[in-house]
C-alpha positions in Angstrom: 3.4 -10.9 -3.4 5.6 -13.2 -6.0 5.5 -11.4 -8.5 5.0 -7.7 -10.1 3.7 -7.5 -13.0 0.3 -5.3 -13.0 0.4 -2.3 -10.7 -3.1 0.0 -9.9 -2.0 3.8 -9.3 -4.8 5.5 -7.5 -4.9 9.5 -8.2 -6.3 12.1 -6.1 -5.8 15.4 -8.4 -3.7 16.3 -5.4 -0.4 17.1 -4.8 1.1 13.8 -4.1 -0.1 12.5 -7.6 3.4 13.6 -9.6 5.7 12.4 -6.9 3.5 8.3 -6.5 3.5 8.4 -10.7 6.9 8.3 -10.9 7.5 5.8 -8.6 5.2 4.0 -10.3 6.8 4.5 -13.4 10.3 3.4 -11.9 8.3 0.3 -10.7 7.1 -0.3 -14.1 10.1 -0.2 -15.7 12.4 -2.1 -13.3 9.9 -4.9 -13.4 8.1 -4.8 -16.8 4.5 -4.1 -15.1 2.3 -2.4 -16.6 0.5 0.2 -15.2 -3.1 1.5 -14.2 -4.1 5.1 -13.7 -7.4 4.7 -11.5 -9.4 8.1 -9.8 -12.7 8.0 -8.0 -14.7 11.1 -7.8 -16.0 9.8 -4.2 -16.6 13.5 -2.7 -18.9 14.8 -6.0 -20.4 11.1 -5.5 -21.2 12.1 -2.1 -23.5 15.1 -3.2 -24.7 14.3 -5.6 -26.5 11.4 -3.5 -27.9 14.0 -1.1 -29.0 16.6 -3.9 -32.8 16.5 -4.4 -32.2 17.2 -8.0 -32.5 13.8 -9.6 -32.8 14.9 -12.7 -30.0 16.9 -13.0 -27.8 14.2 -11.3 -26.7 11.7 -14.0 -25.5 14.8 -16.0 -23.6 15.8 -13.3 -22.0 12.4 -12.9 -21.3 12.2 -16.2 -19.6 15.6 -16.8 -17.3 15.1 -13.4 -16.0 11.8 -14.8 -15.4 13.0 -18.5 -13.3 15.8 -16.4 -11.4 13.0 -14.2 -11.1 10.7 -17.6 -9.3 14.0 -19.4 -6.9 14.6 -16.2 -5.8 10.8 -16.6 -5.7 10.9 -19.9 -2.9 14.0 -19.5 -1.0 12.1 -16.7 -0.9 8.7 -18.6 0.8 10.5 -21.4 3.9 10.4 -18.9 3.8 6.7 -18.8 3.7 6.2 -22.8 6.4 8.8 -23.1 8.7 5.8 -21.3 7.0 3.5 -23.7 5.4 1.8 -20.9 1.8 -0.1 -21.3 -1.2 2.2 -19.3 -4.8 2.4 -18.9 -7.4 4.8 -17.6 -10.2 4.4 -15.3 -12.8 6.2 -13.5 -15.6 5.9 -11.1 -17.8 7.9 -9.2 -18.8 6.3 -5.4 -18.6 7.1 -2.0 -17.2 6.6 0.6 -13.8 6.6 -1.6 -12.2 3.4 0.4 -15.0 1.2 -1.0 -14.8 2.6 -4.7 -10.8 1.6 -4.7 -11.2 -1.7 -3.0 -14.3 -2.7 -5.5 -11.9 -1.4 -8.4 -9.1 -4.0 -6.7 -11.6 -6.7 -6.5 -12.1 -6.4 -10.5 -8.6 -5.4 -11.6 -6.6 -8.1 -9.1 -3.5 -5.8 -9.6 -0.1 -7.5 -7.8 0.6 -3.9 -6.2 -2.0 -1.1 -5.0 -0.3 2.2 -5.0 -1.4 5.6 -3.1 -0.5 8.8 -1.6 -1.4 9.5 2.2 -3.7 12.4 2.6 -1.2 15.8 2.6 -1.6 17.8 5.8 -0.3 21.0 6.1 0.0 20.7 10.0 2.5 18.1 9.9 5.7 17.2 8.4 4.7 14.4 7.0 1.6 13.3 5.0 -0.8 12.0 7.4 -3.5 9.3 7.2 -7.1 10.1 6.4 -9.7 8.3 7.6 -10.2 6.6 3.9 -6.8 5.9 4.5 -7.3 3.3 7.4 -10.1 2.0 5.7 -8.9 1.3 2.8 -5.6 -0.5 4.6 -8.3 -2.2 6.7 -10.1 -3.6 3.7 -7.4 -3.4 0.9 -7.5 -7.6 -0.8 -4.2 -6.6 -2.6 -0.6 -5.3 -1.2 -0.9 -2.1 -0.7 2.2 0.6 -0.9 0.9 3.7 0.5 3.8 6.7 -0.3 4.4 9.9 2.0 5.7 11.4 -0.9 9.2 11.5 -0.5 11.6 10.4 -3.6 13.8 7.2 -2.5 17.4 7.1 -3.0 19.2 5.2 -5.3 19.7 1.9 -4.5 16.3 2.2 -2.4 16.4 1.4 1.8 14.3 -1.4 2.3 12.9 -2.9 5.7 10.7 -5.9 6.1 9.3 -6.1 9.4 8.7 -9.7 10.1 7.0 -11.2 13.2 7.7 -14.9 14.0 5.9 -15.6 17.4 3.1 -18.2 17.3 0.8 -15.1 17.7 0.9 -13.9 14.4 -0.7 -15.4 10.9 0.9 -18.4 10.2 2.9 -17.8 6.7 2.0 -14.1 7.2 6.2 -13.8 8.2 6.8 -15.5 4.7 4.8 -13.0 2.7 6.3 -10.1 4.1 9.9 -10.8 3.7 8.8 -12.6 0.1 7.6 -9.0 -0.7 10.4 -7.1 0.8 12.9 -9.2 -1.3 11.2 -8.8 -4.6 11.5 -5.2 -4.5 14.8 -5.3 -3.6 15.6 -7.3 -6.5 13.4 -5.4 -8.9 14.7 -1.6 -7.4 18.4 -3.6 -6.8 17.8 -1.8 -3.1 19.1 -2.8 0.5 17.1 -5.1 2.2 17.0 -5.7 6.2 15.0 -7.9 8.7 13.3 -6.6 11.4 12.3 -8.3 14.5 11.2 -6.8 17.9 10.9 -9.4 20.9 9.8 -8.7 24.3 12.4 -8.7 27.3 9.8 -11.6 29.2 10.8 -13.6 26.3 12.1 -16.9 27.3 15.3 -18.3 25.9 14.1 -20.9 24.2 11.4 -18.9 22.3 14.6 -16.5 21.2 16.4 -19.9 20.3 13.3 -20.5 18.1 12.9 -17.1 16.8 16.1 -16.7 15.7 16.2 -20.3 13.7 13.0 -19.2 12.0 14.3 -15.8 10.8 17.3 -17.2 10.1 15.8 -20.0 7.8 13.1 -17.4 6.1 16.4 -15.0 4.9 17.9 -18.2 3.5 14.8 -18.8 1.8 15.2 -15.5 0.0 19.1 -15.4 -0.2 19.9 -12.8 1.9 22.5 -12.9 4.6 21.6 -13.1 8.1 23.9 -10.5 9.1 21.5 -8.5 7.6 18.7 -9.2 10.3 18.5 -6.8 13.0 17.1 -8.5 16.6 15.3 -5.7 18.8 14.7 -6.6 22.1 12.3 -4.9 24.4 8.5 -3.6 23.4 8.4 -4.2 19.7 6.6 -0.6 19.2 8.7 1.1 20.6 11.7 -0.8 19.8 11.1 -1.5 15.7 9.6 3.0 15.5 13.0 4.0 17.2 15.1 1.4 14.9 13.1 2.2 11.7 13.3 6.3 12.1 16.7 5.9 12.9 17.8 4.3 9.5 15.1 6.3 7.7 14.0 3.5 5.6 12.5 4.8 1.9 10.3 1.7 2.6 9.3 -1.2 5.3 7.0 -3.7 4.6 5.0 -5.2 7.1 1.4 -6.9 8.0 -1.8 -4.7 8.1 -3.5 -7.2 10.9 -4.0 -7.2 14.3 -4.3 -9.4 16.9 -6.5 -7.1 19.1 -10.1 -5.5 19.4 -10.1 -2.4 20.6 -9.6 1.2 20.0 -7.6 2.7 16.9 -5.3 -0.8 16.8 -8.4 -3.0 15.8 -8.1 -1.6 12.0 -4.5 -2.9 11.3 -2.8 -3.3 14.8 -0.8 -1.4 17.1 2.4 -1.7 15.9 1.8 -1.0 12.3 -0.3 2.0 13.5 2.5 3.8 15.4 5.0 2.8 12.7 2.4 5.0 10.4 1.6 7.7 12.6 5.0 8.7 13.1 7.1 7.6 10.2 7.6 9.7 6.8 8.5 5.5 5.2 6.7 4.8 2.9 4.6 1.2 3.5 4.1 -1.6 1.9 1.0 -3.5 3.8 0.3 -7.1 3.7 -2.4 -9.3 4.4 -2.5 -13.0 4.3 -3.8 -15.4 1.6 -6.7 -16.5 3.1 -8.0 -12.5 3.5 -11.6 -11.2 2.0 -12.1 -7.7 2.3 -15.8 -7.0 4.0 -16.0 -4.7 0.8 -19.3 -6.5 -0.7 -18.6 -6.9 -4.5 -19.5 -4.6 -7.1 -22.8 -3.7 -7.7 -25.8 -2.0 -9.8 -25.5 1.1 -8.0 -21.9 1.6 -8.8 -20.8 3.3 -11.4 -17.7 2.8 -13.4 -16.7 3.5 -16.9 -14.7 1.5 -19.3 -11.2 1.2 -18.5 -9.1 3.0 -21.9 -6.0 1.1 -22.5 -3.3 3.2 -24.4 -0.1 1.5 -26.2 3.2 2.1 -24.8 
């Protein structure tokens, strides 16, 4: 991400809504983005496709998204109130992850932004299902918030990766990312880097160059990277919940095939599972969601632009 200048808010009619719009809104106004209030009613979606009353059905449809068009309506009077540029939009699809990335694929917004599902049970938002979905499938960066406010200037992590097994220029994008937002949020940016201990010396010679040159790249100091050595997650999760980060930015691809990692890779999947951060996730240029495009059988209504 280069630059920041359209931003897509997805809305739940939960409680996390309040909390991700103003951090939108802050977005907004430290970069001059305007903004994009989207909600998909995938759950009424969902029965409705397994009601046997087809008759009845596109009435329903139609009276759920006037409701969820009236609720953004009420929450992008918040934006205009800080004379920012906003817009409405609705659809009604299931499985949700598919409605949001089809929305993306229309929209191209710069920055994707989303609460985690809230559960009760833990002390931190958790991840839904949709949730790993939609980071598995997501074309656009995606910040995905746990709800709590950052503090002012913001704590910003990037975690980069420079071993020839990652996505060549993936590195780049990250810490490209990580240093906009500090510029925008005028936050505190560091570099993180876990390396196995079987590392040889001359891969940590190389290593270090290449992070070394990718800070310079983005003016920032390389006091300010922070080397890890020893299994990266375990390493980067102890670093990152020690220095309670209000974000870290990192890739959402893995390496591997199997089990819960194959959706966006093991480290980023522990970071997530036991971090209250919130994430920024990155994929690389060359990246096409297996989302098929937008179709006749979805439905979505007129996006409603309101002045600032």
């Amino acid at each position: 991400m280069h630059k920041l200048t359209s931003v897509l808010v997805v809305v739940d009619r939960g409680p996390g809504d309040l909390p991700l719009l103003a951090k939108a809104i802050a977005l907004a106004r430290a970069f001059g983005a305007g903004l994009e209030l989207f909600a998909c009613d995938a759950m009424h979606e969902y029965e409705l496709e397994h009601t046997y009353d087809a008759q009845g059905r596109e009435g329903a449809r139609q009276a759920s998204e006037l409701e969820l068009r009236r609720y953004l309506q009420r929450l992008s009077e918040r934006v205009t109130a800080e004379k920012l540029a906003v817009s409405i939009d609705v659809a009604s699809e299931s499985p949700l992850y598919e409605g949001i990335v089809r929305k993306i694929i229309g929209s191209h917004p710069d920055l994707v932004l989303k609460s985690a599902v809230h559960d009760s049970a833990s002390r931190h938002s958790a991840l839904s299902a949709n949730d790993w979905q939609l980071i598995r499938t997501c074309p656009a960066p995606l910040l995905l918030s746990r709800g709590r406010s950052w503090r002012v200037p913001p704590s910003i992590a990037a975690a980069v990766d420079v071993s020839e097994a990652e996505t060549p220029g993936l590195g780049e994008m990250i810490l490209h990312t990580a240093a906009l937002l500090r510029a925008g949020c005028r936050g505190e940016l560091e570099v993180l880097f876990g390396e196995g201990s079987e590392a040889s010396a001359q891969d940590r010679e190389v290593h270090v160059s290449t992070l070394r040159r990718l800070a310079d790249d983005v003016q920032l100091d390389a006091s300010r990277i922070r080397f890890l050595t020893g299994d990266p997650v375990m390493t980067l999760a102890a670093k990152a919940a020690e220095q309670h980060y209000d974000v870290l930015v990192l890739g959402a691809l893995t390496h591997r095939t199997q089990q819960a990692a194959a959706l966006v890779g093991t480290l980023t999947h522990t970071l997530m599972e036991t971090l209250d951060s919130d994430f920024i996730l990155i994929r690389p240029t060359r990246f096409g969601s297996p989302v098929p495009e937008l179709n006749q059988n979805v439905r979505s209504a007129p996006a409603i632009k309101n002045a600032p």
